[in-house]
C-alpha positions as a Markdown table, in Angstrom:
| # | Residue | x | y | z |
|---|---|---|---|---|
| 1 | Unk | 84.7 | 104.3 | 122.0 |
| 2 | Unk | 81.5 | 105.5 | 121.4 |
| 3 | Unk | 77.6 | 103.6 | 121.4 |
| 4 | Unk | 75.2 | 104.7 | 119.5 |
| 5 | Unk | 71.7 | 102.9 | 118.3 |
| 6 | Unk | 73.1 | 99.9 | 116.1 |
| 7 | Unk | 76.6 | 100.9 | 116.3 |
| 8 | Unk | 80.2 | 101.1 | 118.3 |
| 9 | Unk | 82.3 | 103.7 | 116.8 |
| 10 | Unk | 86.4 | 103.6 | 117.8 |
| 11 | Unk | 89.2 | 105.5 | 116.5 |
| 12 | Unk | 92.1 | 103.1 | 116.0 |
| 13 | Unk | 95.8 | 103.5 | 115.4 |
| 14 | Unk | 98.2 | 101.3 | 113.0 |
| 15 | Unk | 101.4 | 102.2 | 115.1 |
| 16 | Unk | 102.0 | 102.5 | 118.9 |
| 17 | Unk | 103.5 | 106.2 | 118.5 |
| 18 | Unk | 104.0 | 108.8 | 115.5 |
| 19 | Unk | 107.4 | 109.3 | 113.9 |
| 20 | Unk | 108.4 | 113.1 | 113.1 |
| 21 | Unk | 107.6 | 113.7 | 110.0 |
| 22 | Unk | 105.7 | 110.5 | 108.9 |
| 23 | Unk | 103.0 | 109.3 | 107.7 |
| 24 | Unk | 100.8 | 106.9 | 109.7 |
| 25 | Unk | 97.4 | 105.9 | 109.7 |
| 26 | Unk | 94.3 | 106.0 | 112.0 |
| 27 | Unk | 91.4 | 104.4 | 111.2 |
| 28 | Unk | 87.1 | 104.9 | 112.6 |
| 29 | Unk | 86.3 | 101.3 | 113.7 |
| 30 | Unk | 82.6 | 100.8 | 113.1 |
| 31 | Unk | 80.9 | 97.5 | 114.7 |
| 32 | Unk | 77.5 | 96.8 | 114.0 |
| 33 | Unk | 74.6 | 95.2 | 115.9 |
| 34 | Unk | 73.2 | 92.2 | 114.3 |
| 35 | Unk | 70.5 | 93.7 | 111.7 |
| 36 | Unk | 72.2 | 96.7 | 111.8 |
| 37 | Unk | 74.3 | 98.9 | 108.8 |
| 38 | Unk | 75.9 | 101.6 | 107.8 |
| 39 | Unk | 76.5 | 103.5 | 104.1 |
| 40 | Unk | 79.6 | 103.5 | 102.0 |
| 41 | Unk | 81.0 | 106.4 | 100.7 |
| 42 | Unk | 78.5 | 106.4 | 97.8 |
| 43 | Unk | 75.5 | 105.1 | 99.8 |
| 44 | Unk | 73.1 | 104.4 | 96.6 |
| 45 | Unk | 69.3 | 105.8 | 96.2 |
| 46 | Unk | 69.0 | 106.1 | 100.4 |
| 47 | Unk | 71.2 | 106.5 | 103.3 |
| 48 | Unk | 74.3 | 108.6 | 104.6 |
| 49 | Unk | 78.1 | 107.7 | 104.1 |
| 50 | Unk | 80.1 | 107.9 | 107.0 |
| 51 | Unk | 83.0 | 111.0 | 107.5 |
| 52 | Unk | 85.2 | 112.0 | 109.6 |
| 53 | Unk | 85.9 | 116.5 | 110.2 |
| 54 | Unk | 89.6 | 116.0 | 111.1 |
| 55 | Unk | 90.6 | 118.2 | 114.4 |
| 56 | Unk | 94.4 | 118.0 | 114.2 |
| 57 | Unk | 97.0 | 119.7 | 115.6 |
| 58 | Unk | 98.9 | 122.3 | 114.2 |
| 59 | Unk | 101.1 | 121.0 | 111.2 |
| 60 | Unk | 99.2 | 117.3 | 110.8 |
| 61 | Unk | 97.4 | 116.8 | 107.8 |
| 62 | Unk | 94.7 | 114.2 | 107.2 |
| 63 | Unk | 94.2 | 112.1 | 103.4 |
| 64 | Unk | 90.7 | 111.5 | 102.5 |
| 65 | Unk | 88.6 | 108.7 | 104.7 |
| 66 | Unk | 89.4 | 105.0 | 102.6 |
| 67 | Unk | 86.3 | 102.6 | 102.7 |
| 68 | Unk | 87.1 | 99.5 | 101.2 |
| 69 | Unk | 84.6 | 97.2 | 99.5 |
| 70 | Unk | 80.8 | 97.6 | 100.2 |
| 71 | Unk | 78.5 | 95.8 | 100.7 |
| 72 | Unk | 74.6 | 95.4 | 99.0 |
| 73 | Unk | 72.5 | 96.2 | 101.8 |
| 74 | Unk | 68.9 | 97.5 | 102.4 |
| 75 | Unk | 67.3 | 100.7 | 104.2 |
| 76 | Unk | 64.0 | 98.6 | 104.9 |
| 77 | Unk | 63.0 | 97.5 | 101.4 |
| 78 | Unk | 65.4 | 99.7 | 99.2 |
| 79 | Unk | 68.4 | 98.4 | 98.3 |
| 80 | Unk | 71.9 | 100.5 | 99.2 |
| 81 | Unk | 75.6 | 100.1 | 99.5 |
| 82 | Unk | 76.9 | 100.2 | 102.6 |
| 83 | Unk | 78.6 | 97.9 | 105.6 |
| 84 | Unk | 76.5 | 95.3 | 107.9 |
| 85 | Unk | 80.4 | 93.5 | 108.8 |
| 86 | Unk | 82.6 | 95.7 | 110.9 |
| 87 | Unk | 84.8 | 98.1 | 109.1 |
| 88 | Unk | 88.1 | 99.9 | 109.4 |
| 89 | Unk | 87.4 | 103.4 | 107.6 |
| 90 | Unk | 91.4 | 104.5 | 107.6 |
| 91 | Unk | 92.9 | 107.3 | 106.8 |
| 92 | Unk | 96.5 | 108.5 | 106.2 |
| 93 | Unk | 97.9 | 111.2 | 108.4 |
| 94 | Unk | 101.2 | 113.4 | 107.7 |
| 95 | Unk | 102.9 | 114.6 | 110.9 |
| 96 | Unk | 105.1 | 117.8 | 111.0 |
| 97 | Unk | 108.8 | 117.1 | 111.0 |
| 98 | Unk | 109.4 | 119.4 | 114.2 |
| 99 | Unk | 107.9 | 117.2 | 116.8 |
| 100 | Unk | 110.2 | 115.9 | 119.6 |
| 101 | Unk | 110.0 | 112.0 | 120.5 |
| 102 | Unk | 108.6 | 112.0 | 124.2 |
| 103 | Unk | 106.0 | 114.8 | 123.4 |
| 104 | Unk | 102.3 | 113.2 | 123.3 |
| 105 | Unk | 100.1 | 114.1 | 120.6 |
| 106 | Unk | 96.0 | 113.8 | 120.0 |
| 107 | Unk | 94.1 | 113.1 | 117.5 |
| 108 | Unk | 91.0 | 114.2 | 117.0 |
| 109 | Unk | 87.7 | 114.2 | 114.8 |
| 110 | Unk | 83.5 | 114.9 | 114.2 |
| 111 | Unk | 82.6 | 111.6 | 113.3 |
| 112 | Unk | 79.3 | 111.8 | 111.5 |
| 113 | Unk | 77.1 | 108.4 | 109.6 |
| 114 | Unk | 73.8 | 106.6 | 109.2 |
| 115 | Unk | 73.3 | 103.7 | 111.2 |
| 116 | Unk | 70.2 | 102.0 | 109.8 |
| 117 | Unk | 68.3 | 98.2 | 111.6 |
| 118 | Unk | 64.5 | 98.3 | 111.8 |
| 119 | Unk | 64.6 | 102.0 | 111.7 |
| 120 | Unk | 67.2 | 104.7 | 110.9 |
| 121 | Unk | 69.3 | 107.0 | 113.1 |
| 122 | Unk | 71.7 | 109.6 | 111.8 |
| 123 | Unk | 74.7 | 110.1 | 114.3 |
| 124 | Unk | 77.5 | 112.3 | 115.3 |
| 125 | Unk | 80.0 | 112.4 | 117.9 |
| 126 | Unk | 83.5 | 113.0 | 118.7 |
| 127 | Unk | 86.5 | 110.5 | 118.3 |
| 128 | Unk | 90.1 | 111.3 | 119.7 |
| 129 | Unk | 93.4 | 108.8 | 120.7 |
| 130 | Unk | 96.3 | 109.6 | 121.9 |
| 131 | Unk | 99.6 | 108.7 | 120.9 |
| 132 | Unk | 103.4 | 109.4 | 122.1 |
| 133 | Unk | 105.8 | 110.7 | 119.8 |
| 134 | Unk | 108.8 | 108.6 | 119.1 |
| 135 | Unk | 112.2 | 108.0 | 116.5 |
| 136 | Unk | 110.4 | 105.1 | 115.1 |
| 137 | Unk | 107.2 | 103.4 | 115.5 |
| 138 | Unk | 106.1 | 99.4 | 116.1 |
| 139 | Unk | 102.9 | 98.1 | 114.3 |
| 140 | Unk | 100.1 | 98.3 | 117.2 |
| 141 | Unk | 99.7 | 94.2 | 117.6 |
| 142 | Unk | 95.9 | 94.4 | 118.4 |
| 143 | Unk | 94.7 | 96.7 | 115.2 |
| 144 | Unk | 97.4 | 96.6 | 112.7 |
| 145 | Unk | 95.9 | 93.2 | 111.4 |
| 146 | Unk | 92.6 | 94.8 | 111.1 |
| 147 | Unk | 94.1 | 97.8 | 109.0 |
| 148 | Unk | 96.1 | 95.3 | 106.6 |
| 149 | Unk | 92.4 | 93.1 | 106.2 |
| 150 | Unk | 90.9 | 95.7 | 105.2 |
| 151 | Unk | 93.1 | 97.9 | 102.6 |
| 152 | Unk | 93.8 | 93.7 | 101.2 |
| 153 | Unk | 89.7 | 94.3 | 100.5 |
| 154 | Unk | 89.7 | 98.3 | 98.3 |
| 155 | Unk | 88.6 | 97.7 | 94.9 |
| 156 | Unk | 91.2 | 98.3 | 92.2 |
| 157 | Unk | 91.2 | 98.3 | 88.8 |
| 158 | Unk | 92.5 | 95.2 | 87.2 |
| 159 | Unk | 94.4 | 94.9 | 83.9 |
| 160 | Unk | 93.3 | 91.9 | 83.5 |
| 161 | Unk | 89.6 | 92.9 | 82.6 |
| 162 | Unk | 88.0 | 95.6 | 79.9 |
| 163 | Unk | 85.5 | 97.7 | 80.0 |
| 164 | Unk | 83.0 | 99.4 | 77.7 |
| 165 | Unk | 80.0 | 100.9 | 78.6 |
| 166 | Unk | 76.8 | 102.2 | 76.8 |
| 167 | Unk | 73.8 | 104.0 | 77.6 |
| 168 | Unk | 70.5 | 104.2 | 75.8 |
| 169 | Unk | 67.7 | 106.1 | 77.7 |
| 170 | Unk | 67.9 | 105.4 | 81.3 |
| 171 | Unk | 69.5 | 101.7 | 80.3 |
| 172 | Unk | 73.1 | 101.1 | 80.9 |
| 173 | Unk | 75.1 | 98.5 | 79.5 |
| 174 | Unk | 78.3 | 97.3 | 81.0 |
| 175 | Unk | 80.6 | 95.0 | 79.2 |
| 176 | Unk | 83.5 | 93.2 | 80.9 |
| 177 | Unk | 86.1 | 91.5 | 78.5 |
| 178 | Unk | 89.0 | 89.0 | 79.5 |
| 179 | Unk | 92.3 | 90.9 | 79.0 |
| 180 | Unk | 94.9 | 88.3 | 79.8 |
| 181 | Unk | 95.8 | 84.7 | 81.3 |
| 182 | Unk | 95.3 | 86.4 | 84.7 |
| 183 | Unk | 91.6 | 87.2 | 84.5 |
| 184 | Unk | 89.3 | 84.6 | 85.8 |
| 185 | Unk | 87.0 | 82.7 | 83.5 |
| 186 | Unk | 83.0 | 82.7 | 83.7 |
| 187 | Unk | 81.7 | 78.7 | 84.2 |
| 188 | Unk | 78.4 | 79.3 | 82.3 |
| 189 | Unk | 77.3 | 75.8 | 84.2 |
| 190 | Unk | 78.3 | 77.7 | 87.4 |
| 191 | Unk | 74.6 | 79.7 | 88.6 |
| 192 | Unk | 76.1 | 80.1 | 91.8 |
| 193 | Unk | 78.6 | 83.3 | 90.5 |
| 194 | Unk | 76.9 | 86.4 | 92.0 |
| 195 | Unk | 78.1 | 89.4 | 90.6 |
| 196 | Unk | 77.2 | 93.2 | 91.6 |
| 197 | Unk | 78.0 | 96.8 | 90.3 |
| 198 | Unk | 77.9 | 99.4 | 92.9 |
| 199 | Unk | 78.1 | 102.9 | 91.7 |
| 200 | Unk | 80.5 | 105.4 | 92.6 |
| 201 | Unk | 78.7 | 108.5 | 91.9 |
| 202 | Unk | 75.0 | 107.9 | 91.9 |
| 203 | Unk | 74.4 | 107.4 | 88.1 |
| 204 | Unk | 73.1 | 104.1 | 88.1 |
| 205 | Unk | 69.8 | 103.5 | 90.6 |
| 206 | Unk | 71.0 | 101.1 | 93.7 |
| 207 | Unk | 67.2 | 99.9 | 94.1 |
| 208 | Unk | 66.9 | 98.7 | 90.5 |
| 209 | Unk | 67.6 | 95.1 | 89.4 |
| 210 | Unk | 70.7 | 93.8 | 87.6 |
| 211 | Unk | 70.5 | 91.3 | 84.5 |
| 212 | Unk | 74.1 | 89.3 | 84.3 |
| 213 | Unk | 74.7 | 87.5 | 81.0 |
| 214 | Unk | 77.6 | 85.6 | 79.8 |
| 215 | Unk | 78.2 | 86.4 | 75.9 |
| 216 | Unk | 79.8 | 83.7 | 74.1 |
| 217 | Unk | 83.4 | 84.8 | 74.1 |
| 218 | Unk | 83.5 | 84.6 | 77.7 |
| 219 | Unk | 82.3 | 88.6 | 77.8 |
| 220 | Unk | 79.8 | 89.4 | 81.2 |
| 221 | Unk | 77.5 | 91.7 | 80.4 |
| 222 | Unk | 75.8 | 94.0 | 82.9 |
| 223 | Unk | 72.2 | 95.8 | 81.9 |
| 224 | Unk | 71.8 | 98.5 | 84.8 |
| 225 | Unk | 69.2 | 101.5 | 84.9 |
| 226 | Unk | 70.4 | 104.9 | 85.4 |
| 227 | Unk | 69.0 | 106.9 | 88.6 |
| 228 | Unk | 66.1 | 109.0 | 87.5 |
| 229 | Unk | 67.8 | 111.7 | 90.0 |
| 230 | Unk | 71.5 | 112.5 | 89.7 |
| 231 | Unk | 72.8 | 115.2 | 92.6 |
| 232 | Unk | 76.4 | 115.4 | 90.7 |
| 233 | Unk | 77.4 | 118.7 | 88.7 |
| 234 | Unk | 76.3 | 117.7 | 85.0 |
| 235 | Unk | 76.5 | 114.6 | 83.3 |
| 236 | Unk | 78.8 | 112.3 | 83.5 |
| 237 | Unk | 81.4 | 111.2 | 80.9 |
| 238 | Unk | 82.7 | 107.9 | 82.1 |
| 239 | Unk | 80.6 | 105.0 | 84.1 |
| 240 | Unk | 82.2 | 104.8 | 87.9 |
| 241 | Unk | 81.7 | 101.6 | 89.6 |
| 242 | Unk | 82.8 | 99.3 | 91.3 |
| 243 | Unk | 82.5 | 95.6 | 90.4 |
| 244 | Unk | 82.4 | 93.0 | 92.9 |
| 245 | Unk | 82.3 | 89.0 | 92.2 |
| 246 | Unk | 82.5 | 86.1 | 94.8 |
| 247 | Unk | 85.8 | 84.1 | 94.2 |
| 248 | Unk | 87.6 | 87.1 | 92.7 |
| 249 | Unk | 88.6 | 88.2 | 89.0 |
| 250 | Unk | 91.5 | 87.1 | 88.4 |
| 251 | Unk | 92.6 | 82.9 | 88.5 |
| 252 | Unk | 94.2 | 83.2 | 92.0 |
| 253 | Unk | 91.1 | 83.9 | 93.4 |
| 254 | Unk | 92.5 | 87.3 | 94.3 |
| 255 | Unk | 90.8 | 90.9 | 93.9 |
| 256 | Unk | 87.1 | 90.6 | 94.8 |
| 257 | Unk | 86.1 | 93.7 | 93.7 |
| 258 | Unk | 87.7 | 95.8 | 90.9 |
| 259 | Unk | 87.1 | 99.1 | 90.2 |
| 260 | Unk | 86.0 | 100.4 | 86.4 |
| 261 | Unk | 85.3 | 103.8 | 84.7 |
| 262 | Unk | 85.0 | 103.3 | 80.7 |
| 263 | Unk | 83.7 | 106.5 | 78.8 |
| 264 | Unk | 80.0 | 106.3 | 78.5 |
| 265 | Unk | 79.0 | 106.0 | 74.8 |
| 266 | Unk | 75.3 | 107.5 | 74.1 |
């Protein structure tokens, strides 16, 4: 574990020991001080996402770091996307088939992230566990809850919703259209439905306000404003976002947030 200002960083395993030639999955446990937060993978207008520099032994390979849903947060008076709750960042991890059970292996990493309160502090230190190699592998009882929690919460796309998307200037409008029985519908009585769209790429300006309007066929329509500055290699084609609404999309009250990338008409 290590504690830095406004957050305790841990690196966590799923399983008690590594299997030769699986896959298994570590994770950077991030908890936060009260006030305190740190940046999704796409952070908005401000802030830094947190990553991990995999060390690894020879023959393990590490998938991309997973963040699931973020959260609207603010770096003093501009609003972001990040994580004030703890979070599980996890990762998959493919070990060479040649290990020998009994053999002890470590992980290792650079973790690097933003942890932001009443001021901001950039961090970076070094993460490692160690685990035993073995023929098979038991969940670890005190974080494989945590690593099921939080791959329950990654956005996904939903066929139970549409998408369109249009952009005029730096306006963007995003529509969202009922697909099926399975998709959720919009109480227009109901004020208390807060919806969000949290960009995946930096097109759309995190500090800017949101207009939400429910079109009479049961469509919710998003007005956004495109960021002024884009750091992404040309224009974008398609709108990538992820849409998040309390009580979820679909009737079961399942899938908080969904993810959506319709082709940007202009």
């Amino acid at each position: 574990m290590a504690a830095m200002p406004g957050v305790k960083l841990t690196l966590a395993s799923e399983t008690l020991a590594i299997v030769p030639g699986q896959t298994f999955r570590v994770g950077i446990f991030l908890q936060h001080e009260k006030g305190w937060h740190t940046y999704w993978r796409q952070p908005g207008i401000v802030g830094v996402p947190t990553s991990m520099e995999w060390k690894l032994p020879p023959g393990f390979k590490a998938g991309p770091l997973e963040y699931p849903e973020p959260e609207a947060t603010k770096m003093f008076q501009i609003r972001a996307q990040g994580y004030e709750r703890d979070v599980l960042l996890q990762a998959q991890i493919q070990a060479p088939a040649n290990l020998q059970p009994g053999m002890r292996v470590t992980i290792a990493g650079q973790a690097t992230w933003m942890a932001c309160g009443n001021t901001c502090h950039p961090g970076s230190t070094q993460l490692s566990l160690t685990l035993p190699v073995a023929a098979q592998a038991e969940p670890d009882p005190m974080w494989q809850p945590a690593f099921v929690k939080e791959r329950a919460a990654y956005a996904r796309q939903s066929d139970a919703w549409t998408a369109t998307a249009e952009e005029k200037g730096l306006n963007v409008t995003l529509v969202l259209r009922p697909a099926s029985k399975k998709a959720r519908a919009f109480n227009p009585a109901d004020k208390s439905t807060r919806v969000i769209f949290f960009t995946e790429d930096g097109w759309i300006n995190s500090d800017q306000d949101q207009t939400v309007t429910l079109a009479q066929d049961g469509s919710l329509v998003i007005h956004l404003v495109r960021a002024e500055v884009f750091l992404g290699k040309g224009t974008p084609s398609k709108l990538l976002g992820v849409v998040q609404r309390e009580g979820g999309w679909h009737t079961d009250g399942s899938l908080r947030s969904i993810s959506v990338q319709p082709e940007l008409r202009r």
